[in-house]
ZAZA-970187 format. One line per field, with one value per atom (N, C-alpha, C): residue number from 1; residue in three letters; x, y, z. Coordinates in pm, whole numbers, plus 32768, in hexadecimal, padded with zeros to 4 digits. Example, Ala and Ser with C-alpha at 12.3 -4.5 7.8 and 13.67 -1.06 7.14 Angstrom:
% ZAZA-970187
pos: c(1,1,1,2,2,2)
code: c(ALA,ALA,ALA,SER,SER,SER)
east: c(8527,84CE,8528,8505,8557,850A)
north: c(7DC7,7E3E,7EB6,7F1F,7F96,8003)
up: c(830C,830C,830C,82C4,82CA,8313)
END
This chain:
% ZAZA-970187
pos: c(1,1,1,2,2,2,3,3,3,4,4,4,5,5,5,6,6,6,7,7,7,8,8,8,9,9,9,10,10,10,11,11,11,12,12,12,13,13,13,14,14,14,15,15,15,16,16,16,17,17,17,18,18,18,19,19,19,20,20,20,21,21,21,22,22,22,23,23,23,24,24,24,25,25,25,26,26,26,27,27,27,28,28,28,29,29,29,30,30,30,31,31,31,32,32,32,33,33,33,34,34,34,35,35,35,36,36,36,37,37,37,38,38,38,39,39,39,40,40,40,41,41,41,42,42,42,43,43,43,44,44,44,45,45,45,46,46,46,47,47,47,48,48,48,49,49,49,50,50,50,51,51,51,52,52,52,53,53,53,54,54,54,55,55,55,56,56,56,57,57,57,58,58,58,59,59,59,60,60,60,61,61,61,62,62,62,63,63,63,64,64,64,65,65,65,66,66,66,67,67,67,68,68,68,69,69,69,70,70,70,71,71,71,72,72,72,73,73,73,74,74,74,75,75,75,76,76,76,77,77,77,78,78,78,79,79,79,80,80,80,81,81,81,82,82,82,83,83,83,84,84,84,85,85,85,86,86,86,87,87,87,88,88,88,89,89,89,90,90,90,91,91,91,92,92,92,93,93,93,94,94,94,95,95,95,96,96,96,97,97,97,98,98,98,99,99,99,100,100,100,101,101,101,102,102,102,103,103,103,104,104,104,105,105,105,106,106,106,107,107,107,108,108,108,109,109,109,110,110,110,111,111,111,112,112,112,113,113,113,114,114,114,115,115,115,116,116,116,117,117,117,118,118,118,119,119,119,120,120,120,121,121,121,122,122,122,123,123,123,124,124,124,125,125,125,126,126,126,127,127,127,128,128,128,129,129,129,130,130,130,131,131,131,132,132,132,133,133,133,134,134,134,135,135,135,136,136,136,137,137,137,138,138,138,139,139,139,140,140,140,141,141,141,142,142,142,143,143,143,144,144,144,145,145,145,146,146,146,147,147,147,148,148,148,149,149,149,150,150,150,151,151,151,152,152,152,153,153,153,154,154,154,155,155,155,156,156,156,157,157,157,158,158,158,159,159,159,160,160,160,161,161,161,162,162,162,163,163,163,164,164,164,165,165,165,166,166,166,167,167,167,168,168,168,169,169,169,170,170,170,171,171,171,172,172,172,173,173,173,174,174,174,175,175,175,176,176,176,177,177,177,178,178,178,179,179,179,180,180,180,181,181,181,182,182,182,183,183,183,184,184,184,185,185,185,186,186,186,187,187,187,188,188,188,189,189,189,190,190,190,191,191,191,192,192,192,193,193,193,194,194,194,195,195,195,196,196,196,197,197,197,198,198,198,199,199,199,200,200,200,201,201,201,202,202,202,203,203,203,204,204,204,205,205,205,206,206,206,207,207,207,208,208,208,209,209,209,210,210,210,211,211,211,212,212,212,213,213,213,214,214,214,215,215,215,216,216,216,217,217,217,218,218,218,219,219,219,220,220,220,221,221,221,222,222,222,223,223,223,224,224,224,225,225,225,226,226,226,227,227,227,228,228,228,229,229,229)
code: c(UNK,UNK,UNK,UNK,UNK,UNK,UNK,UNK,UNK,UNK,UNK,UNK,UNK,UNK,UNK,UNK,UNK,UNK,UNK,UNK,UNK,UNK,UNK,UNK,UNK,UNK,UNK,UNK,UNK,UNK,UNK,UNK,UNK,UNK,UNK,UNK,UNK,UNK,UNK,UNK,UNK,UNK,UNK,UNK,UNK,UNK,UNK,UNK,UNK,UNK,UNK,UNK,UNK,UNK,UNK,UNK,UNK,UNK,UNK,UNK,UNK,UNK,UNK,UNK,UNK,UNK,UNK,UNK,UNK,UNK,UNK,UNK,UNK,UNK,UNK,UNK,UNK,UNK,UNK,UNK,UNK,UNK,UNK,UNK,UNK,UNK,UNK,UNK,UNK,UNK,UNK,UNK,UNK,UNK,UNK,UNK,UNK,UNK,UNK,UNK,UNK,UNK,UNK,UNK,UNK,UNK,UNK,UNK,UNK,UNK,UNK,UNK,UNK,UNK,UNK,UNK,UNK,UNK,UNK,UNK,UNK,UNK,UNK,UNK,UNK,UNK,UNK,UNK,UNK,UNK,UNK,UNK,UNK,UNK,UNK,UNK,UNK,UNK,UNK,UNK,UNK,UNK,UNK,UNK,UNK,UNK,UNK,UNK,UNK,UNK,UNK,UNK,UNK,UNK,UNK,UNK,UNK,UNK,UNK,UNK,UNK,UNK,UNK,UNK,UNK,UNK,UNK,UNK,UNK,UNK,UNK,UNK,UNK,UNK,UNK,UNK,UNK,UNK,UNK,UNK,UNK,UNK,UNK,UNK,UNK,UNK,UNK,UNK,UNK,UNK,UNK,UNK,UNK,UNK,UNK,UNK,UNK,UNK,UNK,UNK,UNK,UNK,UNK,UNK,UNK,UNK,UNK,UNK,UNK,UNK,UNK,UNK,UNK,UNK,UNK,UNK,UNK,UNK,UNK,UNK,UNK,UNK,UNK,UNK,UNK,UNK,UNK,UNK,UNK,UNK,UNK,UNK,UNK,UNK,UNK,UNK,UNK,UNK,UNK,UNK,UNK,UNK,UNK,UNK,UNK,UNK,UNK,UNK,UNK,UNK,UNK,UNK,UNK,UNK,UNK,UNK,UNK,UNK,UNK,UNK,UNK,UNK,UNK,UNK,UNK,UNK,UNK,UNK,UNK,UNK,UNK,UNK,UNK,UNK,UNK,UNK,UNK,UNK,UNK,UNK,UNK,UNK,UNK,UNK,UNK,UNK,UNK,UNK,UNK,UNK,UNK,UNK,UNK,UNK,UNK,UNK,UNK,UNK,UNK,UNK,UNK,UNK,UNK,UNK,UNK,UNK,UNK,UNK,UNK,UNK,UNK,UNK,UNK,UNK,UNK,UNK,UNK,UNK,UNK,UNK,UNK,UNK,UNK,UNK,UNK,UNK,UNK,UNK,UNK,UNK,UNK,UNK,UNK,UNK,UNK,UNK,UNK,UNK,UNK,UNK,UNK,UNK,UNK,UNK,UNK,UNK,UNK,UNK,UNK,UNK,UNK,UNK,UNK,UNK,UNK,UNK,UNK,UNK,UNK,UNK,UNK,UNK,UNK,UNK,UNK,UNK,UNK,UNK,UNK,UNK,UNK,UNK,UNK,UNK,UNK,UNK,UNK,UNK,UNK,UNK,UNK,UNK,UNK,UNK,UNK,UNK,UNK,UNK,UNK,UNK,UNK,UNK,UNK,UNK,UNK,UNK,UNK,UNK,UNK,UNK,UNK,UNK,UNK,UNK,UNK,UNK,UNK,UNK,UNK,UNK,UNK,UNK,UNK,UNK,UNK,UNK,UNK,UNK,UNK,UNK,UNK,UNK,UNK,UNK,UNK,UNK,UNK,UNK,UNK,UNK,UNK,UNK,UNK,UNK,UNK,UNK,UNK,UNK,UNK,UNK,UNK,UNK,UNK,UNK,UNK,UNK,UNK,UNK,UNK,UNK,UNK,UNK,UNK,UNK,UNK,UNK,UNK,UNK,UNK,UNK,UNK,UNK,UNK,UNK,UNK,UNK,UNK,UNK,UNK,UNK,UNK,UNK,UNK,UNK,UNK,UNK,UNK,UNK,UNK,UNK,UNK,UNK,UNK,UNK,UNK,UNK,UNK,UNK,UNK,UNK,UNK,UNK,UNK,UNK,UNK,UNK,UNK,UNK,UNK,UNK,UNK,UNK,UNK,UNK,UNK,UNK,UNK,UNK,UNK,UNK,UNK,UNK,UNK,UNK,UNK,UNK,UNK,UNK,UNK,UNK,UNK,UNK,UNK,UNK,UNK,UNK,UNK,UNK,UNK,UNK,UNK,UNK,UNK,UNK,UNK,UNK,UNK,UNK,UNK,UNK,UNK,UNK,UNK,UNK,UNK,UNK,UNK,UNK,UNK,UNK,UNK,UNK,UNK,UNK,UNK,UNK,UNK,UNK,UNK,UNK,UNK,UNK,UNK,UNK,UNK,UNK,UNK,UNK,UNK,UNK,UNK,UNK,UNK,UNK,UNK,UNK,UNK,UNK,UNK,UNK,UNK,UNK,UNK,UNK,UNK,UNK,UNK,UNK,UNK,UNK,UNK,UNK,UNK,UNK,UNK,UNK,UNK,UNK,UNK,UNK,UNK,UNK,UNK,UNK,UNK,UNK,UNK,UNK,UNK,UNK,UNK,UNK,UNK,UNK,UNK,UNK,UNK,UNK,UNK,UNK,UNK,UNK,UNK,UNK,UNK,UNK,UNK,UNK,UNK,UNK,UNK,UNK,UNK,UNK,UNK,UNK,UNK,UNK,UNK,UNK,UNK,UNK,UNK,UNK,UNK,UNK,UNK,UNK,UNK,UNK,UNK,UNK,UNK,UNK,UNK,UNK,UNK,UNK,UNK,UNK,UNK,UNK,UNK,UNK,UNK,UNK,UNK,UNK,UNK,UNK,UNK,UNK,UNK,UNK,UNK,UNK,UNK,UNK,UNK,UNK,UNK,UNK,UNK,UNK,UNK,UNK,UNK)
east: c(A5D8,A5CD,A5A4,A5D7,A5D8,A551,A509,A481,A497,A42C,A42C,A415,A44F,A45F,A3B3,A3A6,A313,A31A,A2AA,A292,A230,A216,A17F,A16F,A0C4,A0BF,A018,9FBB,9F2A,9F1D,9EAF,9E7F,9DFA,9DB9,9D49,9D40,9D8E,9DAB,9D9B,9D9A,9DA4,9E26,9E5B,9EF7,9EEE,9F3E,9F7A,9FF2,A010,A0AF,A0D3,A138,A146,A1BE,A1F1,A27D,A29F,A31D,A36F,A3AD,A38E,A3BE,A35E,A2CF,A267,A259,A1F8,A1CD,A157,A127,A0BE,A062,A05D,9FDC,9FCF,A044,A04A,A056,A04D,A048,9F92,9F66,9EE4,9E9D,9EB0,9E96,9EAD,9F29,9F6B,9EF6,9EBF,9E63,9DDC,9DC1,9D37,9D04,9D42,9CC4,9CD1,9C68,9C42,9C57,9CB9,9CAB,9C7B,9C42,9BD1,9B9D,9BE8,9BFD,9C99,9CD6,9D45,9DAE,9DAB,9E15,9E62,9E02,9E5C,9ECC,9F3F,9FA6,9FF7,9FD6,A066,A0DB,A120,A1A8,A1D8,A179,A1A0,A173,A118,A0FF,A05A,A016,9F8D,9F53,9FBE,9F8B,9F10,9EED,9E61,9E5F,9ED3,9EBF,9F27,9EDC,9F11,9F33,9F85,9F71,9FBD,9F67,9FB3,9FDE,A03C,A08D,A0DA,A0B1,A12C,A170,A1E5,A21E,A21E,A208,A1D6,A235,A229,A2A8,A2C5,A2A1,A2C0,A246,A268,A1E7,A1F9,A253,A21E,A1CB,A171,A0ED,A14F,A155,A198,A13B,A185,A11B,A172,A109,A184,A0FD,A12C,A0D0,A105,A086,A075,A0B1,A09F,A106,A1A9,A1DA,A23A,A2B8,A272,A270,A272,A30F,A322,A2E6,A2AA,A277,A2C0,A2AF,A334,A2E0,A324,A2E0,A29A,A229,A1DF,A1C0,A19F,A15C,A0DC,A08A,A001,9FE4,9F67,9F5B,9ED4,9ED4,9E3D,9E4A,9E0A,9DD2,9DD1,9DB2,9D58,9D50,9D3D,9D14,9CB4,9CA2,9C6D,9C63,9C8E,9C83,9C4B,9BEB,9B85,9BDD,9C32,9C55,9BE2,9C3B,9BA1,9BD3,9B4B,9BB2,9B48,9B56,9B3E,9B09,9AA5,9A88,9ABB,9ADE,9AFD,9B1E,9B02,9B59,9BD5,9C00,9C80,9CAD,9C2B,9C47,9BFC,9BFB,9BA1,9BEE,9C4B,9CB7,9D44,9D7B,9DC6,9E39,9EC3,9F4F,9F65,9F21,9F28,9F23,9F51,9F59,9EE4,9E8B,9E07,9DAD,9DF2,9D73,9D95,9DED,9DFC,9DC4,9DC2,9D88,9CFC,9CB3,9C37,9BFE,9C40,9C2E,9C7F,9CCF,9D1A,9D49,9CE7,9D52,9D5D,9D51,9D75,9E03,9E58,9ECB,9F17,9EEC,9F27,9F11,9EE9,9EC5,9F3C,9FA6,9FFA,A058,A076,A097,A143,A159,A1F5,A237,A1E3,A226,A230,A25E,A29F,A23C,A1F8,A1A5,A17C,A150,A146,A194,A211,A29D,A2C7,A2CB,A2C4,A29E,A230,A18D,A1B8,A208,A1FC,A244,A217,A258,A2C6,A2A4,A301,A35E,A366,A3F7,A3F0,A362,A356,A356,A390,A392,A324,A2C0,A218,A20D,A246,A24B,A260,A2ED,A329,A2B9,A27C,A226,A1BB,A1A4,A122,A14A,A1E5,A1D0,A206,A218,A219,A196,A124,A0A7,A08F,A0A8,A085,A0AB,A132,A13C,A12E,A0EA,A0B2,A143,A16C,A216,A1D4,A186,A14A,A1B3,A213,A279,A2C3,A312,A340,A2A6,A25F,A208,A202,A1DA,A1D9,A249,A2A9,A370,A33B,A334,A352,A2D9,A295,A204,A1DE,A252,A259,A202,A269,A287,A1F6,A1A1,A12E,A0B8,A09C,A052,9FD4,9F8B,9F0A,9EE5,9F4C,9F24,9EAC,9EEB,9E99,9EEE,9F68,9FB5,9FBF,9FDE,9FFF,9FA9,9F37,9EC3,9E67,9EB2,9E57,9EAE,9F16,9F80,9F8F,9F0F,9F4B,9ECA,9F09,9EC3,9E78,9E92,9E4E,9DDE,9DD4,9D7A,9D90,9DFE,9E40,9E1E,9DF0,9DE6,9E33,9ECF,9F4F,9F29,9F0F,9EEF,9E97,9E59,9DF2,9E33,9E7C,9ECF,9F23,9F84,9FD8,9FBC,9F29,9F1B,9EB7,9E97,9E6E,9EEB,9F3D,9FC6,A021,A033,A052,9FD8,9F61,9F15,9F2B,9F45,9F54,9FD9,A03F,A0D7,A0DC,A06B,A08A,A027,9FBA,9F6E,9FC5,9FE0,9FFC,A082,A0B8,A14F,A1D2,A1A8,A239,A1F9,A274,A25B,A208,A1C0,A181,A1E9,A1D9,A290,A226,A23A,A1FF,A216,A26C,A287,A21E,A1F8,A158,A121,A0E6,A053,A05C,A0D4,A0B6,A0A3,A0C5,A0C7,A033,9FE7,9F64,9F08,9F27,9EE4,9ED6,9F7F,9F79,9F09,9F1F,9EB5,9E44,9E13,9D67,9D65,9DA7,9D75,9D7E,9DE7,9DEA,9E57,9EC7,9F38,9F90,9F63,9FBA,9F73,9F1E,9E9E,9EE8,9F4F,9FAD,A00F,A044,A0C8,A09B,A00D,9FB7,9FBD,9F6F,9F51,9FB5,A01F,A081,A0E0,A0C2,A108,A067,9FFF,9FE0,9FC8,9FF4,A026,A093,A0FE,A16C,A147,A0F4,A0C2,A083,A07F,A030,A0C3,A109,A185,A20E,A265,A2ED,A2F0,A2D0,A2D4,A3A7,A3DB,A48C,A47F,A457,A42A,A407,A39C,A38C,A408,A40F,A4A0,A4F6,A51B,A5C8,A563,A4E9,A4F2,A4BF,A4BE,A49C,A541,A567,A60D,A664,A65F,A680,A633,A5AD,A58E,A5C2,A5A2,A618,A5B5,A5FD,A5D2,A604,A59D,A598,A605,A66B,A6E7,A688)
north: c(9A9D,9B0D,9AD7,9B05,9AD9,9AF9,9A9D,9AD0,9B48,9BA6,9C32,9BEA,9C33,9C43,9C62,9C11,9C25,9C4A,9C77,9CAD,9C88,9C4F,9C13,9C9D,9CAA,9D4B,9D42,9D62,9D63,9DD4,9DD9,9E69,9E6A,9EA6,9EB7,9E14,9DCB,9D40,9D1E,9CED,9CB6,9CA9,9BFA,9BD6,9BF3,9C2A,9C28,9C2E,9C28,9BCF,9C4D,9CB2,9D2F,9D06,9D4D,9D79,9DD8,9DB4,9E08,9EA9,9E9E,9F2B,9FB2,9F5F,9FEE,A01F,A0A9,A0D0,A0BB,A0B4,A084,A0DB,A145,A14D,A112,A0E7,A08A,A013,9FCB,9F42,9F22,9FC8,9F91,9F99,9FD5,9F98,9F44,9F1E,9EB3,9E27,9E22,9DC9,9DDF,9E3A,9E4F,9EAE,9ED9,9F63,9FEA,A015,A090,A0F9,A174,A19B,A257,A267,A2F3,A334,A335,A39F,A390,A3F8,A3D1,A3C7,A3C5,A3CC,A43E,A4C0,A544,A544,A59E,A5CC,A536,A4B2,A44D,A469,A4DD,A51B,A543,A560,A557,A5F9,A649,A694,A6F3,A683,A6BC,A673,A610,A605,A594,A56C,A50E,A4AF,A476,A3AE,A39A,A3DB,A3F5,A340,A2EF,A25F,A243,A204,A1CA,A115,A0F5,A06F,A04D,9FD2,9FA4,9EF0,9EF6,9E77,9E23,9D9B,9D39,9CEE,9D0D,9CF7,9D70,9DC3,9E5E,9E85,9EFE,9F3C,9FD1,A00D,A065,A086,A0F1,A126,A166,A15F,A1D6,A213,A2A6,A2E3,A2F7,A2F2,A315,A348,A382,A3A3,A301,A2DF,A288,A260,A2E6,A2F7,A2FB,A324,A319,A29D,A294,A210,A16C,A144,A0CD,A06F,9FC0,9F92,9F22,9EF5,9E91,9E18,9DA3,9D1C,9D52,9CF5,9CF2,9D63,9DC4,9E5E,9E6E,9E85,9E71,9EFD,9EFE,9FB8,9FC8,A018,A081,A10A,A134,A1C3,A202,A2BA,A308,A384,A38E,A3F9,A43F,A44D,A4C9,A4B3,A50F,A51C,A577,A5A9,A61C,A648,A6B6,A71E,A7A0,A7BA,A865,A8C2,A8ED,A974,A9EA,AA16,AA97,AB32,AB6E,ABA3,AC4F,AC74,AD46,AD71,AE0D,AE56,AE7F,AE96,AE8C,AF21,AF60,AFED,B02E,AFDD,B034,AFF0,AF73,AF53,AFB9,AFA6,B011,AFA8,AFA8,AF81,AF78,AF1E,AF3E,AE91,AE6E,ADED,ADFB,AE32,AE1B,ADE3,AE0D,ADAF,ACF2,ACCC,AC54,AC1A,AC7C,AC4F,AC39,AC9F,AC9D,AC49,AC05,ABC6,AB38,AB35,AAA1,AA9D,AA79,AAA1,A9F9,A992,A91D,A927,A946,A96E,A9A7,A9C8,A9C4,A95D,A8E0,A881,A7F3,A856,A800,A7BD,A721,A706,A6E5,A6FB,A738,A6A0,A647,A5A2,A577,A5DB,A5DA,A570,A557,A4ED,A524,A5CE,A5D1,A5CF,A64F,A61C,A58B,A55B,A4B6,A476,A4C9,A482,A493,A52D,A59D,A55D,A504,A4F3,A53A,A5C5,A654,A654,A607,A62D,A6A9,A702,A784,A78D,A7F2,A7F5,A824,A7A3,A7DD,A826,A807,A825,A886,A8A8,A919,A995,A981,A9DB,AA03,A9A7,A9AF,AA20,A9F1,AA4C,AAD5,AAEB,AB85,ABC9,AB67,AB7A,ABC2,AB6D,AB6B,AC2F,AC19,ACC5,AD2D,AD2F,AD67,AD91,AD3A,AD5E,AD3E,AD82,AD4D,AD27,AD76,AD83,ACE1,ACC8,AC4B,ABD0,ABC4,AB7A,AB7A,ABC3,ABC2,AB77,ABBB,AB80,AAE5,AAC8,AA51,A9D6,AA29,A9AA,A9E6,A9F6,AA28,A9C7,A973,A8DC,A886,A8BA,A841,A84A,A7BA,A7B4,A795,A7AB,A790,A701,A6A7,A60C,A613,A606,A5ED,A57D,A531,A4E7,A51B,A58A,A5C1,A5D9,A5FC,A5FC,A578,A519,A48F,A434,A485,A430,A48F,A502,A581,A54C,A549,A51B,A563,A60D,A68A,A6B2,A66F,A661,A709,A729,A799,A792,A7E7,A812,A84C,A821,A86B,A88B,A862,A8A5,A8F6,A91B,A991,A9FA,A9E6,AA56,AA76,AA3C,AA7F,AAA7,AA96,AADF,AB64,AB80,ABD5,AC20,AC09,AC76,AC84,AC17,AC4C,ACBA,ACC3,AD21,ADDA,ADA1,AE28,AE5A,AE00,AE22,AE85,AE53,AE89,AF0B,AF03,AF7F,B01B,AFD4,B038,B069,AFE6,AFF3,B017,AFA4,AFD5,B04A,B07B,B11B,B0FA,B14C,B110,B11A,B0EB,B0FB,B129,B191,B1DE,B1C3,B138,B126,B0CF,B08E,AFF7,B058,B0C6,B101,B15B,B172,B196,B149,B0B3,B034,B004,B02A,AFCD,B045,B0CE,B141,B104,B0DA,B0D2,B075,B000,AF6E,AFA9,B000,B008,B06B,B0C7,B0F7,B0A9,B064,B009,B018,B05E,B066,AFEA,AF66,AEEB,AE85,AE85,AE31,ADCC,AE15,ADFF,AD8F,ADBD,AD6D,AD07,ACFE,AC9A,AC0C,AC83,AC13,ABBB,ABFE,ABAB,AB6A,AB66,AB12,AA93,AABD,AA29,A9EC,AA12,A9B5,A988,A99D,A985,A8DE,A90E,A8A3,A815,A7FA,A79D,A757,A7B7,A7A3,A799,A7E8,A7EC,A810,A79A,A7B8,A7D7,A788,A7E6,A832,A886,A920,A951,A93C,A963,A983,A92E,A8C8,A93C,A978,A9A0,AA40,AA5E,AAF9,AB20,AA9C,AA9F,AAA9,AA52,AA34,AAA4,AAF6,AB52,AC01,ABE8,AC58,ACD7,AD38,ADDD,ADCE,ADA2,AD80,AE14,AE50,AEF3,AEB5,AF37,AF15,AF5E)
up: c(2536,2593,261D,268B,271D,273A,2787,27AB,27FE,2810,2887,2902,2955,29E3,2A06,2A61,2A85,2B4E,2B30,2BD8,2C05,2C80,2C99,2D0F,2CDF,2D2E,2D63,2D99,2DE0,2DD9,2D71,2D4A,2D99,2DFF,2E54,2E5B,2E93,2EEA,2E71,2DF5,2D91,2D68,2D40,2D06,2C7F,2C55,2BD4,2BD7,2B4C,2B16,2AAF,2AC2,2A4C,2A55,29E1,2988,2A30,2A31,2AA7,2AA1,2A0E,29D2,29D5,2A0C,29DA,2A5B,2A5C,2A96,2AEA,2B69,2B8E,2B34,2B1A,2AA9,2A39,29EE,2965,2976,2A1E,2A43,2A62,2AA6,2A96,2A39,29B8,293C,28C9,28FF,28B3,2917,2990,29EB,29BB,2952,2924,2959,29B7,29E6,296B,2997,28F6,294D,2963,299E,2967,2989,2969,29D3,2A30,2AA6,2AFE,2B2D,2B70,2B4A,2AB9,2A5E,2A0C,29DC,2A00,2975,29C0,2973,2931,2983,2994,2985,2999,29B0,2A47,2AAB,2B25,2B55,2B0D,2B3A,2B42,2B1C,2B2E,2BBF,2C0E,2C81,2CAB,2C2B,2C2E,2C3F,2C50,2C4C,2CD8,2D6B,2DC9,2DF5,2E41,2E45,2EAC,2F0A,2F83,2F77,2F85,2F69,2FFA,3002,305C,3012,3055,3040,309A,3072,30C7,30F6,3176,320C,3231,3213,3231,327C,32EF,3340,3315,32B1,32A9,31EB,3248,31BB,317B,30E5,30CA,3043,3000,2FC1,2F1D,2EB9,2E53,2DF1,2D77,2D06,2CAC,2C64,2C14,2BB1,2B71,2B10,2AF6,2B70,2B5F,2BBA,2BF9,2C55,2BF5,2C2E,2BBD,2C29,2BED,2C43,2C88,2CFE,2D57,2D6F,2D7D,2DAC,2E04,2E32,2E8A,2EF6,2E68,2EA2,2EA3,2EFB,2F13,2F10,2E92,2E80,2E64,2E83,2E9E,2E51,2DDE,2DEC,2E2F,2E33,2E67,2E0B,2D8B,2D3D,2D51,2DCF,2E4B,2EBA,2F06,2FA3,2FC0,2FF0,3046,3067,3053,308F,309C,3110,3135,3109,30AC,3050,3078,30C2,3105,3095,3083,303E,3069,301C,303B,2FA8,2FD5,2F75,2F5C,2F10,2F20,2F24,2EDE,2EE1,2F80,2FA4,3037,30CB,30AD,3123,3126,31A5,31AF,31F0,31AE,3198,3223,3295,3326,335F,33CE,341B,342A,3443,3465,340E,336A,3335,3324,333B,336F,33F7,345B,34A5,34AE,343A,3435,33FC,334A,32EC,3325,3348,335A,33F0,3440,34CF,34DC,34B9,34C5,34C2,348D,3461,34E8,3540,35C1,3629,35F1,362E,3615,35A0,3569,35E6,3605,3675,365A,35A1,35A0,3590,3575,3512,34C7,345B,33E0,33A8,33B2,3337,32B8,32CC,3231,31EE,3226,31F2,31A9,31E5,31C7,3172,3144,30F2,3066,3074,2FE6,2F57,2F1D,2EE3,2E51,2E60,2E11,2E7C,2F00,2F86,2F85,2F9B,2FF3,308F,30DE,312F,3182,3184,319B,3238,32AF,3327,330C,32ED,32FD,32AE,3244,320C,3231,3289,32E8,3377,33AE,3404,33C8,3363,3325,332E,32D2,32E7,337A,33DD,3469,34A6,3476,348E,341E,33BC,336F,330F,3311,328E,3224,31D6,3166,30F6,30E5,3094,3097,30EB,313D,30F9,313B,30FE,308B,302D,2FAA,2F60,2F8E,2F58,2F50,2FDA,2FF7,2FB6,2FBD,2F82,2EDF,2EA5,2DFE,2DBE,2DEB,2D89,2DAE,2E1F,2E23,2DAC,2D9E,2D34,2D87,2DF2,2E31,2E39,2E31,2E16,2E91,2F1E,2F8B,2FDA,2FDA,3003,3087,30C1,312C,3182,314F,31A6,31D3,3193,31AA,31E8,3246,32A8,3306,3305,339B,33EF,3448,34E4,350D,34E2,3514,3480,341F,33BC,3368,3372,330E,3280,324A,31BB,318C,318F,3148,30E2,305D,2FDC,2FED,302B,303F,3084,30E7,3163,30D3,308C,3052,2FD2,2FC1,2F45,2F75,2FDC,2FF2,3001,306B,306C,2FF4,2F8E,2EEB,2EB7,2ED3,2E95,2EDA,2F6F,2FC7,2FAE,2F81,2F61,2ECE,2E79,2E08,2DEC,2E20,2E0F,2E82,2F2B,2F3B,2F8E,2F7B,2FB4,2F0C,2EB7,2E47,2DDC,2DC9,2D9C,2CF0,2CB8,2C51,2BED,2B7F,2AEE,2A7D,2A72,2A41,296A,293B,28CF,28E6,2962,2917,2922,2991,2970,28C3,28B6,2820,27B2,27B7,2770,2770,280B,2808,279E,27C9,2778,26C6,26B5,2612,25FB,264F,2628,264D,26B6,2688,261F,25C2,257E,24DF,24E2,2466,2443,246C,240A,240D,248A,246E,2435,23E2,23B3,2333,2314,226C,22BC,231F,237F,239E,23D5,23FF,23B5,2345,22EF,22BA,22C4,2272,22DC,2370,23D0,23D6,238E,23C8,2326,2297,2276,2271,22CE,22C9,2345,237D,23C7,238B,2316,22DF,2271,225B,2211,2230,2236,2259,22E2,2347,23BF,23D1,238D,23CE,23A4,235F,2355,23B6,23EE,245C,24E3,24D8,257C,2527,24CC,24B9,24B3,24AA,24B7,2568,25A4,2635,2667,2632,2680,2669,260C,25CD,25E0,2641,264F,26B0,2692,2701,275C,27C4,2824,288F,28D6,2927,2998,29BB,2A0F,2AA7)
END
């Protein structure tokens, strides 16, 4: 059998020698690190193993999740399974669906100087600017659409010049989009009714041992479920 393809890579300025095939999160444990923070879903969507890398001869930073990020010769990488973002405290039942409460709660956000860096950063390829200036004129709707897909890594906010808290701006306008802009569907509020009174307790139970067992069971009554037109 052909030996593996190896990659020489500097994990926090440290050389190591990995298999070319893994992931920088399964390269920095295949290097010994134990890792027990930062590590999350490892599928690409709990956002936690945020990681800035560059390649050597290269000037630009670039941003990727850990996990899903295969690793390249002489990639010099860093963590950040947190970034201080400012998460702004309110009610949600006492703000009112208005440009103003951005300006009140996030007015950094008009300080955006419009150089695509978070854009840039995102590694889901959301269109972070653009969601920001929805934010900016109170399109909560527009914001929401557009910043679906973010998982709160913090990539975007740790390359804005104007020190933006995108995952915070757009999860506040996903919260203002859904309480008081889209119309309520009146089949979940009758669905959440059944589950607090108990009548899905039987369904339950038997989707989470389906969880320990015949997970394609699962996948073919998901792939297969009536899905609302």
């Amino acid at each position: 059998m052909a030996d593996k393809e190896m990659a020489t890579i500097y994990i926090f300025g440290k050389k190591y020698d990995v298999p070319a095939e893994l992931t920088i999160m399964n390269a920095m444990e295949y290097a010994g690190y134990q890792l027990k923070r930062g590590c999350g879903c490892r599928n690409g969507f709990c956002g936690a193993c945020a990681t800035i890398y560059r390649i050597k001869g290269q000037n630009q930073l670039q941003t990727c999740l850990a996990c899903s990020k295969k690793v390249e010769n002489d990639m010099y990488i860093a963590t950040l399974p947190f970034f201080p973002l400012v998460k702004q405290i309110y009610d949600i039942n006492k703000v009112k669906p208005e440009q103003q409460i951005m300006m009140q709660l996030y007015p950094e956000i008009y300080s955006c100087v419009g150089c695509n860096a978070c854009t840039r950063a995102c590694p889901q390829d959301l269109k972070t600017m653009q969601y920001i200036a929805y934010a900016q004129r109170g399109d909560f709707a527009k914001c929401a659409d557009l910043s679906f897909d973010c998982v709160m890594c913090g990539c975007c906010s740790s390359r804005c010049p104007a020190g933006i808290s995108h995952p915070q701006v757009a999860e506040l306008a996903r919260r203002i989009n859904g309480k008081y802009i889209q119309p309520e569907t009146q089949h979940l509020l009758d669905r959440v009714k059944e589950i607090e009174d108990g009548k899905c307790e039987e369904a339950i139970q038997k989707f989470v041992a389906m969880s320990t067992g015949n997970k394609e069971e699962i996948k073919n009554l998901y792939n297969n479920r009536e899905i609302e037109k």
